[in-house]
C-alpha positions in Angstrom: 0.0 0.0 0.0 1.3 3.3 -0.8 0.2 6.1 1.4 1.3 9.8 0.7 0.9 13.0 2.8 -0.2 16.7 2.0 -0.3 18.9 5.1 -0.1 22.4 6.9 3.6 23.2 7.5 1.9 25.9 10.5 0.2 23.3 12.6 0.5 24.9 16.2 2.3 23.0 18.8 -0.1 22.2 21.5 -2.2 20.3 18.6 0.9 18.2 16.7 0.0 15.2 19.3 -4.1 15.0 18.4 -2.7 15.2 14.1 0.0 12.6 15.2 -2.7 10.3 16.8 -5.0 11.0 13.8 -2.5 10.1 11.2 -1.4 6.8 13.1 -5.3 5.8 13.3 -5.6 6.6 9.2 -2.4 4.8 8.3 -3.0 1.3 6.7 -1.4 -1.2 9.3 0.4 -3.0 6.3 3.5 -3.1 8.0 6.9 -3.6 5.6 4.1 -3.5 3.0 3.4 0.3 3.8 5.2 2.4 1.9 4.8 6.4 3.0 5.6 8.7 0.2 6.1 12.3 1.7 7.3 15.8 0.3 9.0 16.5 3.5 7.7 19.8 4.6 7.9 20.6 7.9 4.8 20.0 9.8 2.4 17.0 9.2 5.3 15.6 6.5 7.8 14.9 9.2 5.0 13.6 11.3 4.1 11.1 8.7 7.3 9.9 7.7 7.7 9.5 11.7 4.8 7.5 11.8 5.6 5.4 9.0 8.5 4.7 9.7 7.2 3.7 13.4 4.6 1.7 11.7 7.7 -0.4 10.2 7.2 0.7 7.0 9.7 2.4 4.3 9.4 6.0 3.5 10.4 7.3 0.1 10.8 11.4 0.1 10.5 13.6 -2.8 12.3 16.7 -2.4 11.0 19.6 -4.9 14.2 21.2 -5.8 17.6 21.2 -5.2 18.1 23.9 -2.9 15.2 22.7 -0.3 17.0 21.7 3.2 19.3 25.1 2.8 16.1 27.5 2.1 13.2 25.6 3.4 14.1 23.8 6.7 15.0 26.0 9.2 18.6 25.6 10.7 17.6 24.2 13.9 15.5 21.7 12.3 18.8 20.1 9.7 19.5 17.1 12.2 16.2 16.2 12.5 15.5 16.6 9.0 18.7 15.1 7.9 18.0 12.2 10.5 14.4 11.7 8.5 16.3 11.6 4.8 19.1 9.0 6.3 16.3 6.8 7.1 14.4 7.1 3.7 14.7 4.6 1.3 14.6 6.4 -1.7 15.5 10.3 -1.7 14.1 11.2 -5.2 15.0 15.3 -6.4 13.0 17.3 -8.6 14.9 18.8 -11.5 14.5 22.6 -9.7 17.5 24.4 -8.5 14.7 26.7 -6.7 12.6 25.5 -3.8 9.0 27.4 -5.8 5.8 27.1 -6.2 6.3 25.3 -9.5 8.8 23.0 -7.5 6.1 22.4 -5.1 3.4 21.5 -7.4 5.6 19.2 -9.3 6.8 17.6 -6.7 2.9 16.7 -5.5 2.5 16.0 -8.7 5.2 12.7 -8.5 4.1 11.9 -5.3 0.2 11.6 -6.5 1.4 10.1 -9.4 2.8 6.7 -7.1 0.2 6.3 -4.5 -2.5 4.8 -3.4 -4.4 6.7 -1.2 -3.4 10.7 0.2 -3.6 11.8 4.3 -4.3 15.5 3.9 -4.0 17.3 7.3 -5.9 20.0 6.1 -8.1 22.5 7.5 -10.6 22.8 4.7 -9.6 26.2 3.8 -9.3 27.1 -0.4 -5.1 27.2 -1.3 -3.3 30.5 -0.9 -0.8 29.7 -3.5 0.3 26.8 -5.8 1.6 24.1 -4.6 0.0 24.0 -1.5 -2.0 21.6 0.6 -5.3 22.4 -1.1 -3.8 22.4 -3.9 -2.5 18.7 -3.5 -6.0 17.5 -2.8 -7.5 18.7 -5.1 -5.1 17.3 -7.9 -5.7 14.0 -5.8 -9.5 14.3 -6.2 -9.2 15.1 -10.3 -6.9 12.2 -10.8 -9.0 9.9 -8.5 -6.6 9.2 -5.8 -8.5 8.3 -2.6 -8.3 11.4 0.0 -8.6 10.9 3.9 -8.8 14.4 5.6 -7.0 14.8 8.6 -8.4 17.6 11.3 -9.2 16.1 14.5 -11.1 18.4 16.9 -8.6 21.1 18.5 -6.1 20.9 15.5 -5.4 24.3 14.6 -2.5 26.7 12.7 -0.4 29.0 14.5 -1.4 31.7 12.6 -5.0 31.0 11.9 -6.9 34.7 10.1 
């Protein structure tokens, strides 16, 4: 079973443990057979991959450009990101020297494109740019790609309008 993940980067702190809980619940308990396919955003990505790799499954990442853990993870996050990647079993890049929106939605693009079924640990809301989470669903939904939306009650973002 291949399972892939969309999700807020923003999740707020004091709510990471309900969305860890929900994503743990929603993840098929195929074991080795589970294969978690993840973007690697911070937020509910490193979540998942945590999960799945809990789960005893193998996590393959897609990375949307070249220049992602430099720009996109922030310094104090590198050893636990880099920790994450080490135990991937595939680290795929996308052909972008710029982590962009175009990156982005190319890079949900090849995850859609090898799974099974999406977690979205979304809030509902319409995307605010390309590339995003609401983006990814919806791509999911047009292609067919089975979508399980993840917001248990008390989930929020930290910077919610």
């Amino acid at each position: 079973m291949r399972v892939g993940i969309t999700g807020h980067m923003d999740l707020a702190e004091d709510c990471t443990d309900l969305v860890r809980e929900a994503i743990e619940r929603a993840l098929p308990q195929e074991g080795p057979d589970l294969i978690g396919v993840s973007c690697m955003a911070y937020g509910a990505d490193w979540i998942f991959a945590e999960e799945v790799l809990e789960a005893g499954g193998r996590l393959e990442v897609v990375l949307p450009a070249a220049d992602y853990r430099e720009t996109k993870v922030w310094q104090s996050h590198h050893e636990h990101f880099d920790a994450l990647i080490a135990r991937a079993a595939t680290v795929d890049v996308m052909p972008f020297e710029l982590s962009d929106p175009e990156a982005y939605a190319a890079a949900n693009e090849r995850m859609l494109a090898s799974i099974d079924k999406l977690l979205a640990v979304w809030d509902g809301r319409p995307a605010k740019r390309r590339g995003g989470t609401a983006d990814a669903v919806a791509e999911a939904e047009r292609r067919g790609v089975p979508v399980t939306r993840i917001w248990p009650d008390g989930a929020r973002r930290e910077h919610e309008d």
